[in-house]
C-alpha positions as CSV (number, residue, x, y, z in Angstrom):
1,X,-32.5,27.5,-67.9
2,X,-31.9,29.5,-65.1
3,X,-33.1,28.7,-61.1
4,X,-36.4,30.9,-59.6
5,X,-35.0,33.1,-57.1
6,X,-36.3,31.1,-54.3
7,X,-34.0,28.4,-55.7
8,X,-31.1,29.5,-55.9
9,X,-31.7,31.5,-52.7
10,X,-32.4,28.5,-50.7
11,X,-29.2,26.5,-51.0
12,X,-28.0,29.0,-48.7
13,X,-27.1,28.5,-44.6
14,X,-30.3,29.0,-42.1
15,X,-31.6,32.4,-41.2
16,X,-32.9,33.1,-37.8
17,X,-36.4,35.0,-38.1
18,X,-37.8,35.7,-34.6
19,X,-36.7,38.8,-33.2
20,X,-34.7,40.6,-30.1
21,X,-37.0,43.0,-29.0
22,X,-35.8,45.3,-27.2
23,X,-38.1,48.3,-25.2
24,X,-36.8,51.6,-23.0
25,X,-38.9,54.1,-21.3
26,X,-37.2,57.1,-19.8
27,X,-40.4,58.6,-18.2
28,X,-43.7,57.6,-18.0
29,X,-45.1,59.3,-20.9
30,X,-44.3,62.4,-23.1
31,X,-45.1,64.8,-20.9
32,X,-42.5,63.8,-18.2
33,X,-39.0,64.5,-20.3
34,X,-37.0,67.5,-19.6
35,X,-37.1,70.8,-21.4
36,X,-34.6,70.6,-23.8
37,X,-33.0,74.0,-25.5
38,X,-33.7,72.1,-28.5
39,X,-36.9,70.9,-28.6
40,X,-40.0,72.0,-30.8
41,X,-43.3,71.4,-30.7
42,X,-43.4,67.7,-29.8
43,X,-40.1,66.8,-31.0
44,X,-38.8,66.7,-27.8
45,X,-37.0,64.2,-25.3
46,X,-35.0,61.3,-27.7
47,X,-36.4,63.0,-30.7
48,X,-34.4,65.8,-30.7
49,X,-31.8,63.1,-30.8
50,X,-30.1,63.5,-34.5
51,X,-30.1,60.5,-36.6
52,X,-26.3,60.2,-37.1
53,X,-26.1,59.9,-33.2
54,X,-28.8,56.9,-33.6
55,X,-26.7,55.7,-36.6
56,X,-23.4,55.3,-34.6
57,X,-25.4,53.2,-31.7
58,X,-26.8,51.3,-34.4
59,X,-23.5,50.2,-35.8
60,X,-22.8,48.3,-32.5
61,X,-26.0,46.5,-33.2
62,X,-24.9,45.9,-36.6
63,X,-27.8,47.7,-38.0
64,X,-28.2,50.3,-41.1
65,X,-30.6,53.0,-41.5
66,X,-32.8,52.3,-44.7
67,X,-35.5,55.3,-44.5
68,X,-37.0,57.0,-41.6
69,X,-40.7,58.4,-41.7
70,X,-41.1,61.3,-39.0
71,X,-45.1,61.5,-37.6
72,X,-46.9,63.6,-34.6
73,X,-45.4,61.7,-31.8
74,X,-42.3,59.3,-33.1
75,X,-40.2,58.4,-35.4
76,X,-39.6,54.8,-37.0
77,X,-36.5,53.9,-38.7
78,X,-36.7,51.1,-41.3
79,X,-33.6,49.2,-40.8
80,X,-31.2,46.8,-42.8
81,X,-29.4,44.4,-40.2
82,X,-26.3,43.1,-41.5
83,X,-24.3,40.4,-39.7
84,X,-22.7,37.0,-41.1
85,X,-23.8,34.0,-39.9
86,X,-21.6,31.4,-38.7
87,X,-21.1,28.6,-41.1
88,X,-22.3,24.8,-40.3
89,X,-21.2,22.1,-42.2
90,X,-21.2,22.4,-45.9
91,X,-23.0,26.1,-45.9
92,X,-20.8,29.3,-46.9
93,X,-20.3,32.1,-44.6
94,X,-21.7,34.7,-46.4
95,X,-23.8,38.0,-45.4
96,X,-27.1,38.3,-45.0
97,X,-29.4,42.1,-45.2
98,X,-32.3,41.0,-42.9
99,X,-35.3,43.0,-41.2
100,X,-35.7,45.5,-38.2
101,X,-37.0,48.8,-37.2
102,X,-36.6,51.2,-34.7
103,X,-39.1,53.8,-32.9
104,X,-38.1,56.8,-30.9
105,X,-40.6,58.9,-29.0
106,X,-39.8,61.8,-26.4
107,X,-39.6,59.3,-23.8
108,X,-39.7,56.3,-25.0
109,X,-37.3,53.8,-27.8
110,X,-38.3,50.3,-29.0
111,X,-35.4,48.5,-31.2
112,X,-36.8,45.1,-32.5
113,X,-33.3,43.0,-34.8
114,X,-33.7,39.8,-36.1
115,X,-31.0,37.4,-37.7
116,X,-27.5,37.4,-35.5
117,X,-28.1,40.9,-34.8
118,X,-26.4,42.5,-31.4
119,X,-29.4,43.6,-29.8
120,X,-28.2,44.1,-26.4
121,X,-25.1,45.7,-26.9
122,X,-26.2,48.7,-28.0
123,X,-28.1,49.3,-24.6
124,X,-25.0,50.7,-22.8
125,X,-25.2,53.3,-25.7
126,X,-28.6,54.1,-25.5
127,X,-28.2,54.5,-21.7
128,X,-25.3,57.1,-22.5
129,X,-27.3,59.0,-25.7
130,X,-30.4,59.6,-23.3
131,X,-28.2,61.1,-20.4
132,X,-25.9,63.0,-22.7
133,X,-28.2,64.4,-25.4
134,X,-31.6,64.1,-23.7
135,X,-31.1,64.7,-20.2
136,X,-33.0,61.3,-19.1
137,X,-30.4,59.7,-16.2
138,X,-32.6,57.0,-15.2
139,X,-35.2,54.1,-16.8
140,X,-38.4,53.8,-15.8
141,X,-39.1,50.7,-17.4
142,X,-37.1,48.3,-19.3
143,X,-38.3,45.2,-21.6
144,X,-36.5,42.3,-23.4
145,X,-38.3,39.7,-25.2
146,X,-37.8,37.0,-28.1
147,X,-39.5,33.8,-29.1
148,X,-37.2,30.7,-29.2
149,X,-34.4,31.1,-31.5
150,X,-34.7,28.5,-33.9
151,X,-31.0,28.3,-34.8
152,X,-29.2,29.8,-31.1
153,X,-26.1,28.5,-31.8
154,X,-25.4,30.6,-34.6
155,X,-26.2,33.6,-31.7
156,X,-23.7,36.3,-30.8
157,X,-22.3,37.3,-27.5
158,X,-25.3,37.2,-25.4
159,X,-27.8,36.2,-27.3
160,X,-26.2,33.0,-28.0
161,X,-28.3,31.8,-24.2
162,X,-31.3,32.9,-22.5
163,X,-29.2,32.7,-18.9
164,X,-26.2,34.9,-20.4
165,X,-28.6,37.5,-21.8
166,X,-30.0,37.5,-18.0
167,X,-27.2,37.9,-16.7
168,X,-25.7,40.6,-18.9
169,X,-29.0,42.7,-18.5
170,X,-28.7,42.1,-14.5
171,X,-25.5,44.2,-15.1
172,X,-27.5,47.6,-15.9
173,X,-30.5,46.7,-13.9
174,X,-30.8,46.1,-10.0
175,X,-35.1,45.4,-9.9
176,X,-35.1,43.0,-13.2
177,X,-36.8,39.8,-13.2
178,X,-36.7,37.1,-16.3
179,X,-39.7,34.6,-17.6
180,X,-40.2,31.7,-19.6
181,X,-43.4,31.7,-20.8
182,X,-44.6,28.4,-22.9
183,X,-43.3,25.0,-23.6
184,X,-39.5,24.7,-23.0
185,X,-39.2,22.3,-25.3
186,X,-41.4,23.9,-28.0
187,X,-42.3,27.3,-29.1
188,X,-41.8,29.9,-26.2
189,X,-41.3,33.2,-25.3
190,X,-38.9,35.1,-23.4
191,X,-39.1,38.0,-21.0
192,X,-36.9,40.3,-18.9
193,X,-38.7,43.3,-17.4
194,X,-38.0,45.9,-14.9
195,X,-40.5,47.7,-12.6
196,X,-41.1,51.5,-12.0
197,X,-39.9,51.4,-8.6
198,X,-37.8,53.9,-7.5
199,X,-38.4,56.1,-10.2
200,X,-39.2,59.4,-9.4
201,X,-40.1,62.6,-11.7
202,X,-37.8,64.8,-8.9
203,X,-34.6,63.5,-11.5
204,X,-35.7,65.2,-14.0
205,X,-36.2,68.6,-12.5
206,X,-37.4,70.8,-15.6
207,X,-40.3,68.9,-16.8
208,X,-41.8,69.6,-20.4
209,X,-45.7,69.0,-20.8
210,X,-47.1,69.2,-24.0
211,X,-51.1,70.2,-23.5
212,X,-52.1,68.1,-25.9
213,X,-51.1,64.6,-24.8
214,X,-52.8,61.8,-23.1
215,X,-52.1,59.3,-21.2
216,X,-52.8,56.6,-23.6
217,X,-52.8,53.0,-22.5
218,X,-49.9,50.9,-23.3
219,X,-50.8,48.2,-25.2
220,X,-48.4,45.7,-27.8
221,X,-50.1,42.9,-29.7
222,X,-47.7,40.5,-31.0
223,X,-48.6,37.9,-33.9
224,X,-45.6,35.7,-34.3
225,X,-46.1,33.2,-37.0
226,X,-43.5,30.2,-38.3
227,X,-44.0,27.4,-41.5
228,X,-45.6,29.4,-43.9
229,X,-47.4,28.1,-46.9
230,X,-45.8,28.2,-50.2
231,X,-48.5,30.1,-52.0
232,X,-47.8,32.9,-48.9
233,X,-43.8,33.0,-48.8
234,X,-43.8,33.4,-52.8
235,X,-44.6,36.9,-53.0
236,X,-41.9,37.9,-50.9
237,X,-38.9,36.8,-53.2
238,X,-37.9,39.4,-55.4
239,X,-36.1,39.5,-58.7
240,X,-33.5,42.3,-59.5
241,X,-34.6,45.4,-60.8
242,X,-31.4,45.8,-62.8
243,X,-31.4,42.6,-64.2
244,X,-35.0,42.7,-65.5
245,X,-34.1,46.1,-67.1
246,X,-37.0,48.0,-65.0
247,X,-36.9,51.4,-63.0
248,X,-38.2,49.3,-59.7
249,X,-36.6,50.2,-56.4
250,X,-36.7,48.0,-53.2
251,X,-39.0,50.7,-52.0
252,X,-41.9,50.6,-55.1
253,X,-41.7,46.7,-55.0
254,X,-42.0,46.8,-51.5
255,X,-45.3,49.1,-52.1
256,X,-46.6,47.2,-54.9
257,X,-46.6,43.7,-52.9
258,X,-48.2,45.8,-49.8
259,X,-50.9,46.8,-52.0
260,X,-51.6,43.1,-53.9
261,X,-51.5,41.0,-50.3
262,X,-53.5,43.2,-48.3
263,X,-51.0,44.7,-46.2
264,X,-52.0,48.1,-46.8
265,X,-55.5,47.9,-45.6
266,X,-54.7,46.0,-42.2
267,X,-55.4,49.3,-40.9
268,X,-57.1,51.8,-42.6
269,X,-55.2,53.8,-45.2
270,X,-56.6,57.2,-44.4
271,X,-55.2,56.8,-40.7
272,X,-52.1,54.8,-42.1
273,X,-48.4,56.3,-43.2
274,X,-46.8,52.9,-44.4
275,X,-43.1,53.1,-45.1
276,X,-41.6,49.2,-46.6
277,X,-38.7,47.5,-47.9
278,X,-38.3,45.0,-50.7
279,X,-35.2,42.7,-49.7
280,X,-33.1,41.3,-52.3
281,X,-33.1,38.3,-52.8
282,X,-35.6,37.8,-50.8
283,X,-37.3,39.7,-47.5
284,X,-39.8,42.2,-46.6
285,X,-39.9,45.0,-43.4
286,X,-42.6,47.7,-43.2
287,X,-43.1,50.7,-40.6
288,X,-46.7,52.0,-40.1
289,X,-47.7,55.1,-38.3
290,X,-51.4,55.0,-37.5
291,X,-53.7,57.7,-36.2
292,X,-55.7,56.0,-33.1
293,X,-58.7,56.5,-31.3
294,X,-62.1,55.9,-33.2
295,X,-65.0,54.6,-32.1
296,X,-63.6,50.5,-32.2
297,X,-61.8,51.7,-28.7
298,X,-64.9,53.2,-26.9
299,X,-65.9,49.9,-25.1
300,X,-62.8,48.7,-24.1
301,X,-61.0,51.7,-23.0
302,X,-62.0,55.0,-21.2
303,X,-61.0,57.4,-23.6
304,X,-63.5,60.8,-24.0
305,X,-64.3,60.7,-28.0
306,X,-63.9,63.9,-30.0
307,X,-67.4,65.4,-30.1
308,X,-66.4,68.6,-32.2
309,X,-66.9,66.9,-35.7
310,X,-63.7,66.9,-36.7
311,X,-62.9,63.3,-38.0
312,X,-59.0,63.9,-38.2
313,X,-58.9,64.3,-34.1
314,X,-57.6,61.6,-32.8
315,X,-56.3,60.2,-29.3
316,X,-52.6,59.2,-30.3
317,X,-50.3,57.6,-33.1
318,X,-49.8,54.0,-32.4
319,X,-47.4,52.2,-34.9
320,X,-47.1,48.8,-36.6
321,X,-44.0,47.0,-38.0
322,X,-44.0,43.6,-40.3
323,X,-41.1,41.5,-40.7
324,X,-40.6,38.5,-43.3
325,X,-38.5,35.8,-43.8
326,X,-39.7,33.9,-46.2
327,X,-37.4,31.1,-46.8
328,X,-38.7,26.9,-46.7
329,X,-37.7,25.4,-44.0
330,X,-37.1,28.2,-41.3
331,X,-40.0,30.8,-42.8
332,X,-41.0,33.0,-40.3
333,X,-43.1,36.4,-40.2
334,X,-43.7,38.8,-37.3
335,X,-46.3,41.6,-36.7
336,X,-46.6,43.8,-34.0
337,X,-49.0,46.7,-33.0
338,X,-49.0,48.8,-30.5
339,X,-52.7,50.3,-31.1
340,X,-55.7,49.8,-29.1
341,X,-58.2,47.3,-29.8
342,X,-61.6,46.1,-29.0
343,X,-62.5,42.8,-28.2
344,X,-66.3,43.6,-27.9
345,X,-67.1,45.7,-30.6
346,X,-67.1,44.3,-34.9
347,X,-65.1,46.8,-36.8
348,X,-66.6,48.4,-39.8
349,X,-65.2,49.9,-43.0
350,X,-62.9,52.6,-42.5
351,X,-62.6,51.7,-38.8
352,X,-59.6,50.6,-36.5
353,X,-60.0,47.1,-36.5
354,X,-61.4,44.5,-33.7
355,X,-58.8,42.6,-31.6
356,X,-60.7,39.5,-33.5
357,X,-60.3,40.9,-37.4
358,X,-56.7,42.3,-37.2
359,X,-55.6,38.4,-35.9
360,X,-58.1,37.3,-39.1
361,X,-56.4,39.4,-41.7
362,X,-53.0,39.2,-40.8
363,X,-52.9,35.2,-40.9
364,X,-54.6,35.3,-44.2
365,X,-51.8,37.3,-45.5
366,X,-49.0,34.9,-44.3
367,X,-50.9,31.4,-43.8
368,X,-48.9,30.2,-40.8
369,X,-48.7,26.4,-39.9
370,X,-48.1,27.5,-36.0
371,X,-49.0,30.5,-34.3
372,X,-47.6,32.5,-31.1
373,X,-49.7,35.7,-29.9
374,X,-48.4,37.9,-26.8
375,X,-50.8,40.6,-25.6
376,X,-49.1,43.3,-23.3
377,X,-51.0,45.3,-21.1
378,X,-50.5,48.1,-18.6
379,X,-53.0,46.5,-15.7
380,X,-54.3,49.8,-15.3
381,X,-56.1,49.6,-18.2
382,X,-56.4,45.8,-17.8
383,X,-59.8,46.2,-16.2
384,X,-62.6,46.6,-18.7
385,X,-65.8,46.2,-15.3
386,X,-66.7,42.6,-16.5
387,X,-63.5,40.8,-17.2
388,X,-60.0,41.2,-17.3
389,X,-58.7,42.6,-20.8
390,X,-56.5,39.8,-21.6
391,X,-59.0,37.1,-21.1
392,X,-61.2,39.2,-23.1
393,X,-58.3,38.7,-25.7
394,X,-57.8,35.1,-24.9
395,X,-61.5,34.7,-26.5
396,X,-60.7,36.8,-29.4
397,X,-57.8,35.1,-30.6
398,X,-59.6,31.9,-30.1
399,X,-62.9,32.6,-32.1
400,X,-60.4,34.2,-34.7
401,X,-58.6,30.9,-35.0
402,X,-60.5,28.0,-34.3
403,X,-64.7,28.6,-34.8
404,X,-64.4,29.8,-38.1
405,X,-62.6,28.6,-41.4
406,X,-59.5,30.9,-42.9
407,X,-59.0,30.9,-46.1
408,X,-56.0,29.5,-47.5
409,X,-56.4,30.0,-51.2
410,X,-58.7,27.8,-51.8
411,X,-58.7,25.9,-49.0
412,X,-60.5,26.7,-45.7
413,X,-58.2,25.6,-42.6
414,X,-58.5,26.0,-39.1
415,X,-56.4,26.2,-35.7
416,X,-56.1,24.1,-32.4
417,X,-54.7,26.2,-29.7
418,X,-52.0,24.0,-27.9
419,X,-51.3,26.9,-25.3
420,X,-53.0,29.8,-23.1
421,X,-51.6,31.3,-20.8
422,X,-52.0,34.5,-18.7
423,X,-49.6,36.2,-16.3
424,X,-49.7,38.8,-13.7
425,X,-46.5,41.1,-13.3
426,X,-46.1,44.3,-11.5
427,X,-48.1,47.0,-13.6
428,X,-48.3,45.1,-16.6
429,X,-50.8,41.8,-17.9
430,X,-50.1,39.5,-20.7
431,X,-51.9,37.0,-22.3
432,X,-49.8,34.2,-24.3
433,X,-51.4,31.9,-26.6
434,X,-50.0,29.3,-29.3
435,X,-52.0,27.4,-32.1
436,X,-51.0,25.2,-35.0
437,X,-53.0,24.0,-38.2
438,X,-55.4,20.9,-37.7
């Protein structure tokens, strides 16, 4: 009789989930990137960038372009990383097709890799592409961030130590500064960000502003999750299409499993343009573009709502992107979201969800046994009048966690937190937090 996939799948070498995330702005916002002689509409800045020019920086990083799904404001590239691992003991070398994603907006590019992925060394072509093809000769603010690696010392050049990724990025940037936030010896996260000092618009001298765009707050949730159930890391092993004589495609199974978990209504699907990845033998990635700025934001952040009727206005596209690796033993699965939310406010049907329900339905999906969350906030926007946005988050990922029961199946479990934490940097807040099951 022949093995499940998970089976035979698991006799292979350990996979490293948690992600290189890596985050460039070139100018403040959209309307601050040159005018370009090719630009249209709002495809300007890194947009008008072509895709095989991403495609060659890519290859450094050892990544491959899967599909790419084109919205108002960015781009996001659904990505196959490819690397071999390096063998330990009895396990094979052998290559592994693992999960990452890309963004590009006119000013801005954020390049998340898991796996043994080069992250960092496509930076110095990035830095090149946005000078020769864009016109954007300086960074106005840089970020690098990771969880603990759970397997670093089957890492790459720099990634294979948080002090020689330091130093390597120390090489491009003058005014960085590097964070350990967490328990050393447990699960932590990793920072290196640079300030806005010294930037100044005068470098770019022929400005493009596009009339319709806002200033929108910059905001990244982060739900990093490790050890989960069985019952949640079956769905995500995936048997050959050829084999099982069907017409399937990694993209329809990919879209079938979104549908059946939940996936596709994290967000609503009206506001939602979910692109996703069936991994063989086993694996999941998803992109999501998702039109922000209903009523869920209006306590939280100062934004003027539309008051001419017209449902489809909205204030900006945020995005969303979903990695899985669903193996026993080093199971791991990411979510990030860069959309606005409100702690104060209960979401309703057909609504942007609450800080508190999004934390709800995406641990339902994947049933973690520990839990890391990151909040990211521009301080600006960190002031709400009665208390500071990331302790207002603190609370919410609390009550979502710990006062009330998720259901696992049939089982009703809930959290401890084991960490909280909340730190100040220049022009940006962040409130950490890690839980595990009772």
């Amino acid at each position: 009789m022949s093995q499940a996939p998970t089976d035979d799948f698991q006799a292979s070498a350990p996979f490293e989930g948690p992600e290189k995330l890596l985050e460039i702005w070139f100018a403040p916002s959209a309307e601050d990137v040159p005018i370009l002689e090719n630009s249209c509409g709002q495809k300007t800045g890194l947009r008008t960038v072509s895709r095989q020019t991403w495609e060659d920086m890519l290859d450094i990083v050892k990544c491959k372009v899967l599909s790419v799904i084109e919205g108002a404001e960015m781009d996001a590239y659904l990505l196959r990383s490819v690397a071999t691992p390096i063998p330990i003991i009895t396990c094979q070398s052998y290559s592994v097709y693992s999960e990452s994603s890309f963004f590009v907006s006119p000013h801005r590019l954020i390049l998340k890799t898991c796996g043994t992925t080069l992250n960092l060394l496509g930076l110095p072509r990035i830095l090149e592409i946005a000078a020769r093809k864009a016109n954007l000769t300086s960074v106005y603010r840089f970020f690098y961030s990771r969880k603990s690696f759970m397997f670093p010392e089957r890492q790459y050049g720099p990634h294979r130590d948080w002090k020689q990724e330091v130093e390597y990025l120390d090489q491009y940037f003058t005014n960085g500064a590097a964070y350990t936030i967490g328990k050393v010896n447990g699960d932590h996260w990793l920072l290196y960000i640079t300030g806005s000092d010294g930037f100044s618009s005068d470098v770019h001298p022929h400005i493009h502003h596009l009339a319709s765009e806002d200033r929108h707050v910059d905001y990244t949730i982060e739900i990093l999750m490790s050890d989960l159930s069985p019952k949640a890391r079956q769905p995500f092993f995936f048997s050959d299409p050829i084999s099982d004589g069907t017409d399937a495609t990694p993209a329809s199974q990919a879209a079938d499993i979104s549908e059946k978990l939940g996936i596709t209504s994290i967000f609503p699907p009206s506001l939602t343009h979910l692109d996703a990845y069936a991994f063989q033998p086993c694996g999941y990635s998803s992109n999501a573009l998702i039109k922000w700025g209903h009523e869920s934001l209006e306590d939280d952040f100062e934004h003027q709502l539309p008051t001419n009727g017209d449902a489809a206005s909205h204030f900006g596209e945020g995005y969303y992107t979903i990695h899985v690796t669903p193996e026993e033993g080093w199971s791991y699965a990411s979510f990030e979201c860069n959309v606005p939310l409100s702690t104060s406010k209960i979401s309703h049907s057909g609504k942007i969800p609450d800080l508190k329900s999004l934390v709800k339905r995406v641990v339902n999906i994947f049933e973690p046994g520990r839990i890391t969350l990151t909040l990211f906030i521009s301080s600006e926007d960190n002031d709400t009048g009665e208390e500071l946005a990331v302790e207002a988050a603190q609370k919410a990922f609390k009550v979502a966690l710990t006062e009330s029961p998720i259901s696992f199946g049939s089982e009703q479990k809930t959290y401890r937190r084991t960490d909280k934490i909340n730190y100040e940097f220049g022009g940006y807040d962040l409130a950490f937090a890690s839980f595990e099951l009772k």
